[in-house]
N, C-alpha and C positions, 0 to 999 in steps of 0.2 A: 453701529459705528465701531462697537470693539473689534468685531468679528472682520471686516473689511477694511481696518485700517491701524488700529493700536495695538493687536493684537501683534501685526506685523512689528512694527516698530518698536513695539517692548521687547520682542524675540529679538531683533539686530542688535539693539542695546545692550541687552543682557548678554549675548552670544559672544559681541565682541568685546566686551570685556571679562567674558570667561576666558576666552582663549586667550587672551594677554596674561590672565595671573594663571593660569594654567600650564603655560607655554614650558617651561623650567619641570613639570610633572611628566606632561608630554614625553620630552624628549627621554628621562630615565626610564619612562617604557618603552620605549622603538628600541631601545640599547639593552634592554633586558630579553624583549622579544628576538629581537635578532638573535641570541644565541638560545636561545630554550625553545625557541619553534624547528630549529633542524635545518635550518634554511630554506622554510616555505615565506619565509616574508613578516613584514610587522603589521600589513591593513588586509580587510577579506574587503574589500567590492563584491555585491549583487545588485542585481536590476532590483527592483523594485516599484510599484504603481502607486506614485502621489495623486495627489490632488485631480479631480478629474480621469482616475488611472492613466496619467502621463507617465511613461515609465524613466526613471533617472538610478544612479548608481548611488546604493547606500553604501555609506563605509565606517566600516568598525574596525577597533585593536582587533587581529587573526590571535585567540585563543586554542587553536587547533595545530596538528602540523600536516602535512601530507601524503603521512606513509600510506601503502599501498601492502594489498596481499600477492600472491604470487601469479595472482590474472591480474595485476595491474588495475586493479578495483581497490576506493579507496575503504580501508577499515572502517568500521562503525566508528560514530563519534565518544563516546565511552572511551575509547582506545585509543583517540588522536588526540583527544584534550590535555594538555598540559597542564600539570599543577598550578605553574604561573594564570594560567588560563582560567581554570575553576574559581582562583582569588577572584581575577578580574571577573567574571562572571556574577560572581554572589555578592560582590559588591557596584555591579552593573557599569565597574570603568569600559569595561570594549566596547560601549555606546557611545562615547564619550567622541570620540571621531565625528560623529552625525551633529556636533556644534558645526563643520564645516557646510556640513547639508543644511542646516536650518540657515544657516549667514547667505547659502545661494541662492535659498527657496525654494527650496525641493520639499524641506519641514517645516514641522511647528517644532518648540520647546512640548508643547503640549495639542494631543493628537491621537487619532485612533492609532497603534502601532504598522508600521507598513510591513504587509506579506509578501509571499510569493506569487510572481505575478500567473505561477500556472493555475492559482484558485480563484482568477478571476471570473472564467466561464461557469465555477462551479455556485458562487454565491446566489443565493437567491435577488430578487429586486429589491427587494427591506434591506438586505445585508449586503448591497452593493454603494448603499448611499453612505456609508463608513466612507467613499471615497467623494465625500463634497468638501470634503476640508484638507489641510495639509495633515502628511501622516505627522505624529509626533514621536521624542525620542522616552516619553513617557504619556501614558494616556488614563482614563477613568477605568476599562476595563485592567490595565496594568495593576490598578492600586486596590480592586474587586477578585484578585485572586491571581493574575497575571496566569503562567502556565497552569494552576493546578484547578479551572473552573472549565467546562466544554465548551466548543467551537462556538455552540450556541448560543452560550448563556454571553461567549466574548462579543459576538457579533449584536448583540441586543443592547450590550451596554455604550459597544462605539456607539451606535447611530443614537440611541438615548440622548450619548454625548454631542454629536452631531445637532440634534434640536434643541438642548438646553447649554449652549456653550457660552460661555461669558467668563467674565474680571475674574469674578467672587469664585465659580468652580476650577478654575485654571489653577489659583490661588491654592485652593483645596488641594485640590491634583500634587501641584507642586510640593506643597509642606510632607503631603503623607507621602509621598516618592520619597521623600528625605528619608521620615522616617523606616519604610521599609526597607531601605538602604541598610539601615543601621543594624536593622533586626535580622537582615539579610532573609528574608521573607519571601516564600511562591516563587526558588529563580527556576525550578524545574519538574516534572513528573519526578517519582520518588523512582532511582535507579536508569534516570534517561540525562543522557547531557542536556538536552534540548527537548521543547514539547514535538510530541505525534503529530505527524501530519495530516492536514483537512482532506476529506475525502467528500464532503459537501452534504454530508448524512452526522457527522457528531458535532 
C-alpha cells in the first residue's frame, strides 16, 4: 500500500510545501547564478530514464559554465565548476530543482538516483530493475557511499532498495541524507568534479 499509493502522496505533500517555504531561497540563487555562471544560465536539464526507463527531463541549479577550448569542445568539468557551484554541490542544493520533478512524477523524494540514459543498454537484468521505481532526489545507495563506492556495489544497493522499500527505510534514507548534508560527505571521487562514467564493467 505504501509503495503504490502513500508513498506518492507523502512526496506531493511534502514537495509542495517545500517549495513554498523554499521559494524566497530559490530565487537568491537564480540571482547569484545568473552572474557567476558567465551566462550559460541558472538550470542544467538532461534526459533521464524514470520509472519504467520512461525518459523525462531532470533539472538542477547549472553549477558549471560553458567555456569552451579553442576546438569549440567544452573544458573538463574541474575547470567549468564554479566556486558558487562546488558550495552548492557539497551541500547537495543543485538538486534542489528535482522538487519540480518529483511534484510531476518523474521522481521520488526517495529513489534509486536517475542516470544516463546512454547506460541503459549497458546494465545488466539484476541492475536494470533499479528502474521499477521512480528515480529519487536521494536514495539508499546515496547514503552507502554515494560517488565514492563502484558501479557495482551502487547498482546492488538500488535494487536491494528496490525489494525492501517501505515507510521505515525511506525514513532512514531521509534523516541520514540530512545528515550527510551536514558533514558534506561522498559528494565526489577525490580530484573529480563528478563521479567516472559507467562503462558496464565497474
Amino acid at each position: 500500500m505504501y509503495r503504490n499509493f502513500f508513498k506518492r502522496v507523502i512526496d506531493c505533500i511534502s514537495v509542495f510545501c517545500a517549495i513554498v517555504i523554499l521559494s524566497p531561497f530559490f530565487l537568491i540563487i537564480m540571482v547569484v547564478l545568473h552572474f557567476v555562471n558567465k551566462g550559460a544560465g541558472v538550470f542544467f536539464t538532461q534526459n533521464r530514464p524514470g520509472k519504467n526507463a520512461k525518459i523525462y527531463k531532470c533539472i538542477k541549479f547549472k553549477t558549471m559554465t560553458d567555456e569552451r577550448d579553442d576546438n569549440g569542445n567544452l573544458l573538463p568539468d574541474i575547470q567549468r565548476i564554479t566556486r558558487v557551484g562546488k558550495i552548492l554541490r557539497s551541500l547537495s542544493i543543485d538538486e534542489l530543482p528535482q522538487l519540480f520533478n518529483v511534484l510531476k512524477g518523474d521522481m521520488a523524494l526517495i529513489g534509486p538516483r536517475p542516470l544516463l540514459p546512454k547506460y541503459l543498454p549497458l546494465y545488466s537484468l539484476e541492475q536494470y530493475r533499479r528502474h521499477e521505481v521512480r528515480p529519487g532526489i536521494t536514495g539508499w545507495a546515496q547514503v552507502n557511499g554515494r560517488n565514492n563506492i563502484s558501479w557495482t556495489k551502487k547498482f546492488e544497493l538500488d535494487v536491494w532498495y528496490v525489494d525492501h522499500l517501505s515507510l521505515i527505510l525511506d525514513l532512514k534514507i531521509f534523516f541520514v541524507t540530512i545528515k550527510k548534508v551536514f558533514i558534506r560527505e561522498n559528494i565526489s571521487f577525490e580530484g573529480e568534479a563528478t563521479t567516472h562514467p559507467f562503462d558496464g564493467t565497474n
